[in-house]
N, C-alpha and C positions, 0 to 999 in steps of 0.2 A: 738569479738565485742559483742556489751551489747544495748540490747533496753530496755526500761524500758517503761511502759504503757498502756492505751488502745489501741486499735485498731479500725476502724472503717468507715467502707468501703467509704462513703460521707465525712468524716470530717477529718481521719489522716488512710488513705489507702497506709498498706505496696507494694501492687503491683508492683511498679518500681523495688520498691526497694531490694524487692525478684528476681527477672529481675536479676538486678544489683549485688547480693549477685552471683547466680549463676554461672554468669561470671567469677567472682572472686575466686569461689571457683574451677572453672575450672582451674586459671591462677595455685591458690598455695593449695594443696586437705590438707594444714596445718592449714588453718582459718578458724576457728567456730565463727557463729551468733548465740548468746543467745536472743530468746525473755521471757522478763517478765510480763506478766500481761494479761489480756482480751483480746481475739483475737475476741469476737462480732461475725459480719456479717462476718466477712474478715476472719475466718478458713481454707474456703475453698480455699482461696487464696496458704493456704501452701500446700496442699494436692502434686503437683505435685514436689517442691522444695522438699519436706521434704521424697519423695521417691527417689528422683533422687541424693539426697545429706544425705544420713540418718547420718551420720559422722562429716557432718559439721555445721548441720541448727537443731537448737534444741529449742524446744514451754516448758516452764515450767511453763505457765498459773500464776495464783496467787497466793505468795508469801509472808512472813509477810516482814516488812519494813528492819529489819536486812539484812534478804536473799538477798532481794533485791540491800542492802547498799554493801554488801558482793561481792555483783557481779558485781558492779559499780566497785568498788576497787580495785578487780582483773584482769578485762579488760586492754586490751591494747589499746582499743577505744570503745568509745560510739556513738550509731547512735539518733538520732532527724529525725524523721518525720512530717514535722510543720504540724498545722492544715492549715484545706482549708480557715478560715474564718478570716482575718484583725485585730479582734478585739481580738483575744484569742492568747496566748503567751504561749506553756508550759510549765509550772512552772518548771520542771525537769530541763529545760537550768540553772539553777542558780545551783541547783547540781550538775550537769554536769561538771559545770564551776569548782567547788566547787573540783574536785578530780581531777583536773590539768590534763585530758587525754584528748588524741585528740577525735573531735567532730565531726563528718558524718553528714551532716545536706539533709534533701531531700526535697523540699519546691513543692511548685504545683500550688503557685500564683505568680505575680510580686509581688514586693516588699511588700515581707514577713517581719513580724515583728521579725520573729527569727534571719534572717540574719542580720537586725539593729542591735538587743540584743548580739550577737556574733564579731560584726565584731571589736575587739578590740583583740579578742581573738587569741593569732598568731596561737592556731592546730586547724586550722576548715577550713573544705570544703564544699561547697556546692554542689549541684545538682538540676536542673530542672526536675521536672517530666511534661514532656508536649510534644506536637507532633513534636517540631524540636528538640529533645533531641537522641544522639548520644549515643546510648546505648554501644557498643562499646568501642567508648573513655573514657566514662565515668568510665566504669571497671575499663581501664585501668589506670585513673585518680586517681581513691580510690583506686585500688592494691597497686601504689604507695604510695597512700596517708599513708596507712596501713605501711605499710613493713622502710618508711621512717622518718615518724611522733615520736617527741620526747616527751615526758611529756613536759607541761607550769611549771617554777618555782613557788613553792611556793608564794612566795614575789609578782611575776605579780599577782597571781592568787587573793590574797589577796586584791592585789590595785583594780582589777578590779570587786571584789564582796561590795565593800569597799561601792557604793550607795544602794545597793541592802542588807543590813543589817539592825535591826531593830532598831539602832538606828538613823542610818541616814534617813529612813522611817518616825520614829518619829517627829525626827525634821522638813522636810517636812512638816508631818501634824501642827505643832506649828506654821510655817508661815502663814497656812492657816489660824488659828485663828487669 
């Protein structure tokens, strides 16, 4: 599994989700979580995962954009931890999308903009990070999710990046005027 980003303890805080990664990797000691990019405030978050699991949970800090593209590629799924704030979207979901693998999505508000932007997508699960959230089932939920989930075709993958391309952006903006 593959993160890609910052990190940031208020605004897109891995906490559950390292929670959640644990479980999992109790269920199969076969699945590794790649993080890439700024871990911020939220370091210390991994300190106890990353001793308890040194085999499965791996921090590779920043990264040039190849490295990164590299790692998206080779995953067998990607994780999405939305931000906390309505109006911000990020922008990684469109690449995400972009390499037909299933998508972990972890959200922390009602109706997150991420699970709008995805919900066409047939490999995506989500999760609530919140106080009636079933840490537990949830494992169990993405174990499966994991072990079960098949690449998106091409061809969907395509239809459904199809608005989100700079031509169709363009044209967009040409109604505007």
């Amino acid at each position: 599994l593959v993160f890609t980003g910052s990190l940031y303890r208020d605004i897109r805080s891995p906490a559950y989700l390292l929670k959640l990664l644990t479980g999992i990797f109790a269920l199969d000691p076969r699945i590794e979580a790649h993080f890439y990019g700024r871990l911020n405030d939220c370091a210390d978050l991994f300190d106890g995962p990353l001793a308890q699991y040194p085999d499965n949970l791996f921090v590779h800090g920043l990264v040039t954009r190849s490295a990164a593209a590299r790692a998206l590629n080779q995953a067998h799924g990607l994780i999405n931890i939305a931000n906390t704030t309505r109006h911000q979207l990020p922008s990684k979901l469109a690449d995400y999308m972009a390499t037909g693998k299933p998508i972990i999505n972890v959200v922390a508000i009602e109706n997150d903009n991420s699970v709008a932007f995805l919900k066409d997508y047939p490999q995506t699960v989500t999760f609530m990070d919140g106080p009636e959230t079933s840490f537990d089932t949830d494992a169990q939920k993405i174990f499966k999710f994991i072990t079960e989930s098949q690449p998106v075709p091409p061809q969907m993958v395509e239809a459904l990046l199809r608005p989100y391309r700079v031509e169709a952006i363009e044209a967009q903006y040409r109604k505007l005027f």
